[in-house]
Structures are given as structure tokens and as C-alpha cells.
C-alpha positions in Angstrom: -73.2 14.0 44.7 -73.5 10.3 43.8 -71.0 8.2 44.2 -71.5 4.8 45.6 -68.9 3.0 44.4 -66.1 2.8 41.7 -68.5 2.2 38.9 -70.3 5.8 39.8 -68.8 8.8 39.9 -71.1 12.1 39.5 -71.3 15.8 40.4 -73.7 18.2 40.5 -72.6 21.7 41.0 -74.1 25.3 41.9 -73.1 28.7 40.0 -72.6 32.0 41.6 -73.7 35.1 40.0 -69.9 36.2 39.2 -69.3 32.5 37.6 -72.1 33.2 35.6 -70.2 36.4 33.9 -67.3 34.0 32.6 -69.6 33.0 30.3 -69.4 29.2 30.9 -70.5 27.1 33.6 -70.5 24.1 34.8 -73.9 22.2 36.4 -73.2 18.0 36.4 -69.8 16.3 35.1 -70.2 12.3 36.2 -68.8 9.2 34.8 -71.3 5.9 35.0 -70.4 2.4 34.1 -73.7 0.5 32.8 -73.4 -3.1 33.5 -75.1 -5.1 31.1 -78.3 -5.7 32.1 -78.2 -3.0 34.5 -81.0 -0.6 34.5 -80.5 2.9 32.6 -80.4 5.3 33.5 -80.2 5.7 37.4 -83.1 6.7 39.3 -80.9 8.6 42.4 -80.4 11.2 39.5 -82.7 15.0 40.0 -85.6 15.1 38.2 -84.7 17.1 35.7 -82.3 14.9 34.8 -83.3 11.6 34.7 -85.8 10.5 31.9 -87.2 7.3 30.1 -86.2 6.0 27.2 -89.5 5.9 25.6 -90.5 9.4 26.8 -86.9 11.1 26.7 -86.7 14.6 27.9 -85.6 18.4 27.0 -82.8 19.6 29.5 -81.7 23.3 29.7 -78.1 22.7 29.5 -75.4 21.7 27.0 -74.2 17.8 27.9 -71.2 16.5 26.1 -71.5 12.6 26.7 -69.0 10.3 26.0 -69.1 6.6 25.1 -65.8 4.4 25.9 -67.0 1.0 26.1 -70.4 -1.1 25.1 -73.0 0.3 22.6 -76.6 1.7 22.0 -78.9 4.2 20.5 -79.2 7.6 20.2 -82.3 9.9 19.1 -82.8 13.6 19.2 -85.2 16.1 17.6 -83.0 16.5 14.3 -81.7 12.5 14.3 -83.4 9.5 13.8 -82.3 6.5 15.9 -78.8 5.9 15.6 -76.2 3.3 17.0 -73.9 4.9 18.9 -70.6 3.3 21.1 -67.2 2.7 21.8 -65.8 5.9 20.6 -69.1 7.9 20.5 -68.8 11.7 21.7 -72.4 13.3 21.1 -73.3 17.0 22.3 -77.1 17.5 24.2 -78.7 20.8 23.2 -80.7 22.9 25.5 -84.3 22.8 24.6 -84.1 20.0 22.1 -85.2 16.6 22.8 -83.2 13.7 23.1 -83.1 10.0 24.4 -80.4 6.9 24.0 -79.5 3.9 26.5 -77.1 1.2 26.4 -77.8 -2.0 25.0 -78.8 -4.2 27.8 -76.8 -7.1 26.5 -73.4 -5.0 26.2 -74.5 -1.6 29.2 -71.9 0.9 28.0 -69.3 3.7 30.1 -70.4 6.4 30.1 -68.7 10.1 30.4 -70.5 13.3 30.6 -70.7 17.0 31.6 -73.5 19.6 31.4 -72.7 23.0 31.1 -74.3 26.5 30.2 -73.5 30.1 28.9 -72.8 32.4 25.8 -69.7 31.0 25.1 -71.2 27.9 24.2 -74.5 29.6 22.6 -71.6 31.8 20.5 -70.1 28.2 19.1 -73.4 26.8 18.0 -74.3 30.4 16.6 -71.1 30.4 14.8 -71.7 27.1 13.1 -69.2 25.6 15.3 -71.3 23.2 17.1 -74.2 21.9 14.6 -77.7 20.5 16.4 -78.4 18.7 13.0 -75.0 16.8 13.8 -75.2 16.2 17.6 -73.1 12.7 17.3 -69.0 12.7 16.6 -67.2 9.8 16.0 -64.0 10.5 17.4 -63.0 7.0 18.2 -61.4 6.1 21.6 -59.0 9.2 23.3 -56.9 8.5 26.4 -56.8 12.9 26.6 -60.5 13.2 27.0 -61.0 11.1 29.5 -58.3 12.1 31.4 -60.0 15.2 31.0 -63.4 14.2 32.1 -61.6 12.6 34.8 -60.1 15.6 35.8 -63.6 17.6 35.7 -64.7 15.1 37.9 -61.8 15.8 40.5 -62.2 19.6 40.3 -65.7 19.5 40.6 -65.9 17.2 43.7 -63.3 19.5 45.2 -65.6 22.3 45.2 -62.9 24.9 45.6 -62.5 28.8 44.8 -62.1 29.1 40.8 -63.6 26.0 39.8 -66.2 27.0 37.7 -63.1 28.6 35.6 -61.1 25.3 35.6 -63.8 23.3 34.7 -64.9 25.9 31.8 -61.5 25.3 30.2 -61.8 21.8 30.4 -65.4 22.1 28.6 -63.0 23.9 25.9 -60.7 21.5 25.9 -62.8 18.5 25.3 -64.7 20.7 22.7 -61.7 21.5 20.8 -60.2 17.9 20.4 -63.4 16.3 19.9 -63.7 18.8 16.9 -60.6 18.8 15.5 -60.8 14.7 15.7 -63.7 15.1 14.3 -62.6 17.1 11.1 -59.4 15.6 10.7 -60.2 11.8 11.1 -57.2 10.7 12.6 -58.7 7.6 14.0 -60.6 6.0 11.0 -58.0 4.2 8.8 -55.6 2.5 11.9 -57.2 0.3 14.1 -54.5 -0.3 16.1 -54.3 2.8 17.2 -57.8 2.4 18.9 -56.8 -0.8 20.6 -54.1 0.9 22.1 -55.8 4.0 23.6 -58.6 1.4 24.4 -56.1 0.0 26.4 -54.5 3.1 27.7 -58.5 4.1 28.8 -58.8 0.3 30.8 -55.1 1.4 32.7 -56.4 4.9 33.6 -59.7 3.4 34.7 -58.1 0.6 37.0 -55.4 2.7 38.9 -57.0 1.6 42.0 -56.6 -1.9 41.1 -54.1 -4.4 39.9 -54.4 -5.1 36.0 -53.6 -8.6 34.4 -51.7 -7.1 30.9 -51.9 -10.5 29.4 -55.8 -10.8 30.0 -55.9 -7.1 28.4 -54.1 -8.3 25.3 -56.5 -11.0 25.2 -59.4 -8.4 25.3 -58.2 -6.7 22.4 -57.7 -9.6 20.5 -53.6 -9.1 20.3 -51.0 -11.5 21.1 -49.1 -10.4 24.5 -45.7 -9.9 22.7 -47.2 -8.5 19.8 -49.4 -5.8 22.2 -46.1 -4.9 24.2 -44.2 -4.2 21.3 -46.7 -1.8 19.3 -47.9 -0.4 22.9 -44.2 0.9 23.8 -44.4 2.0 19.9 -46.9 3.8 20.4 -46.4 5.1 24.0 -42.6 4.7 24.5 -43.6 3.1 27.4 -44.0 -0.6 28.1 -47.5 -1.4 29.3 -46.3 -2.2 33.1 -44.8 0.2 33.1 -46.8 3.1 31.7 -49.5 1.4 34.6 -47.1 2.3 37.0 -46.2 5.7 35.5 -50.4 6.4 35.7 -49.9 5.4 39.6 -47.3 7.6 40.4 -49.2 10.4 38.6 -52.3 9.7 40.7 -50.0 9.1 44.2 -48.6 12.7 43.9 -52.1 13.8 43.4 -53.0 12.3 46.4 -50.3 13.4 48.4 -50.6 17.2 47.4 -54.3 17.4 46.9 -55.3 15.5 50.3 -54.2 14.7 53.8 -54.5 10.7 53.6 -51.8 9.2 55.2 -49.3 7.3 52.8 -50.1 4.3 53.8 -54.0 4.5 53.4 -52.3 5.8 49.4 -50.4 2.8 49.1 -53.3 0.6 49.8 -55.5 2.8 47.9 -53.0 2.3 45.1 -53.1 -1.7 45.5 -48.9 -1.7 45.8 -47.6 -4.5 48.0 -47.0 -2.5 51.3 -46.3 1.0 52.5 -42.9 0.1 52.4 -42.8 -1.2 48.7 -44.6 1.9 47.4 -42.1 4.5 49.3 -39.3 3.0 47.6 -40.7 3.1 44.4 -41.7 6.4 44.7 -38.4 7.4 46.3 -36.6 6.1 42.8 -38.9 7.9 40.5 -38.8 11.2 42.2 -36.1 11.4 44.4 -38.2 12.5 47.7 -40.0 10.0 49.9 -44.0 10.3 50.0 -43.5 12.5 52.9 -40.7 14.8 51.7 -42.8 15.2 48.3 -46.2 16.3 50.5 -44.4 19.1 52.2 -42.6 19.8 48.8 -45.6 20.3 47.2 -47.6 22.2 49.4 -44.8 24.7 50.4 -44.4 25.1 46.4 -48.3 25.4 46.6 -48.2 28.7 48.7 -45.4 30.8 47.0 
């Protein structure tokens, strides 16, 4: 695994002869955020991953690669160099190949997960999946990153049945990129994206505090005007859907791991131990502690 710090997050995973018989596995599921003027890609990566622009490189596995923020290029066998960015979902196929980068004056983030088996091969087959059209413009989803980020999670967890999880995940993503893709939700409102643009920058900063003024600013909206059509749109004001996206990633933490709840709290950014207990006391109605043990003794009925 590579994972240095916050800005790189990647997995690589092994496949048991019984995960193989599902029909889908999982290999690498990573998120990368490209600085600009940061070199692309990373050279820590296997070999048989990493490649060079100019060259490129044939894998032998499906990648689904995501594009949240920053723009570049994209070439493969049956496409000429196209841009891609901000809202870019493309598919890798095995055996074909391929090469893109960021643009070094923008880098990009970057989502991704590589995966194998006949249920994909079945897809492409079927004329699901199309190599002449590797590229979907789905526009920005707050869903499929969470999704990606929960891959991530699963994969780094490592435990019984994860090849299964993550395989549904894979069919998750799949199946919303495609029916975004057909239905165009996202092409006429562009509001819309600046919202789950900004809905991506909360998930992405739950470790950190956010300045919700600076973010309107980002997106080129007026503060009053970005809280208004954000709790339109969410039915949550912007603090406190942040806080909401804490809480969901605090109970994770508590069920999911043995850190203490003050090592969460800081973890979290919140003022103290103290401040975060009662807040989490008022949403759920159990202290950090009470909500562990909760969990857990839930966990082995």
C-alpha cells in the first residue's frame, strides 16, 4: 500500500482462487491528488502499473478512473487525444493501450479502481461497456466518490468478504456512471455541479476545518447566495451538512477501529475531546463510548 499522506491514498490487493469464482475482483482502488506541477504519475507505483506518458502502457485489468478536480488528456487505442477533467469518468480496457496525465499547470484528483472477471467481460460483450467510447462525462457526483472512498476503506481493511464488497461497489460506480451517462442529468444546470463540487471539497476535508466563505468564493457564488441554494439542494446548510459528514466518519471510527475518542476528536479537528462528546452525545443520544460498545455488541448478533 501507498499512502504517505492525505493527498495519497492507494491499495493494492491479492485474489484468492474462491474470489476469483464471484466473477469480479478487485486488484488496486487508490485516490491521488496531482499538484500542479507535480510529477505524473508516481514512480512508488509496481511496474506494471506505472507508465510514461509518451510510451503509455497495456494493463490486464479493467480501471475505472475518475477526475474531480484539474484537467488533462486522454488517449487510448480507439481515441485520439482528448481533454478530459473535472467531471471525467473514463473506463481502462485490458489489453488496449492507453495514456493521459494532468495538465502540469492545473495537476488534477484523481479516483480509480482496477478490477478483473467475466462479469465485467459479460458487460463489454453485451454492449454495455463500449471500448470505442472509453470516456463519460458524468459531471461531478458526491455518490461516487463516496463510493470510491468507501472501496478505499474496505480494501485497506483487508478483511474476510472483501473481494465481494468491493465487487458491488465496482457495480455500483458502473451503474450510476451509466445511467448519468444516458440520462444527462448534469448537462443543462450548472449549479448543480457547483454544489456537488462542493459537497466533494467537504467529504474530502473531514479531517480538517473548512472556511465555507473561501468555498463560495471558489465556486464563484456569493456566500448568502451559496447557502441558500446549498440547503436547497441538500436540505442541509453547508456547516452543517460538514458536521453531518463528521459524525458519519466519527461512528466509523468508533465501530470500525479501537482509537481512543480523543485521538477521533483530534483526528476530526473539533475543539477538544470534551466539545466533540457533547456534540456527538446531542446527535445520537449515546456518548462516543456508549455508541462503541453499542455498535460492536450490535456487530456480533
Amino acid at each position: 500500500m501507498i499512502s504517505n499522506n492525505e493527498s495519497i491514498d492507494i491499495k493494492y490487493l491479492i485474489a484468492n482462487d474462491c474470489d476469483h469464482q464471484w466473477g469480479l475482483t478487485v486488484n488496486s482502488v487508490g485516490f491521488q491528488e496531482i499538484k500542479p506541477g507535480s510529477e505524473y504519475p508516481l514512480k512508488e507505483h509496481p511496474s506494471g502499473y506505472y507508465f510514461n506518458y509518451n510510451k503509455g502502457r497495456i494493463l490486464r485489468e479493467y480501471q475505472l478512473v475518475y477526475i474531480t478536480r484539474g484537467h488533462g488528456v486522454f488517449k487510448c487505442d480507439d481515441t485520439p487525444e482528448t481533454q478530459i477533467g473535472q467531471g471525467s469518468l473514463f473506463l481502462l480496457y485490458p489489453g488496449k493501450w492507453h495514456t493521459y496525465h494532468p495538465d502540469i499547470k492545473s495537476g488534477w484528483n484523481e479516483y480509480y479502481i482496477g478490477f478483473s472477471g467475466s462479469i465485467i467481460d459479460n458487460l463489454v460483450v453485451s454492449g454495455f461497456l463500449d471500448p470505442a467510447n472509453p470516456i463519460l462525462n458524468i459531471g461531478l457526483s458526491e455518490e461516487i466518490v463516496r463510493l470510491y472512498k468507501e472501496a478505499i476503506e474496505v480494501a485497506k481493511a483487508d478483511k474476510s468478504g472483501a473481494q465481494q464488497l468491493l465487487a458491488g461497489i465496482v457495480m455500483h460506480i458502473t451503474g450510476i456512471a451509466l445511467s448519468i451517462s444516458k440520462n444527462k442529468i448534469f448537462e443543462t444546470d450548472e449549479i448543480d455541479q457547483k454544489i456537488e463540487r462542493a459537497k466533494i471539497i467537504m467529504r474530502e476535508s473531514i479531517m480538517q476545518d473548512i472556511d465555507l466563505e473561501q468555498l463560495a468564493s471558489k465556486l464563484n457564488l456569493s456566500y448568502s447566495w451559496f447557502r441558500k441554494v446549498f440547503k436547497d439542494y441538500t436540505g442541509f446548510a453547508p456547516a452543517k451538512y460538514f458536521q453531518e459528514l463528521k459524525m458519519q466518519k466519527a461512528k466509523e471510527l468508533l465501530t470500525h477501529t479501537g482509537k481512543p475518542v480523543k485521538e477521533i476528536s483530534i483526528m476530526l479537528n473539533y475543539e477538544s475531546t470534551e466539545h466533540f462528546s457533547t456534540l456527538f452525545k446531542k446527535k445520537t443520544g449515546f456518548t462516543p463510548l456508549e455508541y462503541r460498545h453499542h455498535g460492536r455488541e450490535n456487530s456480533t448478533k
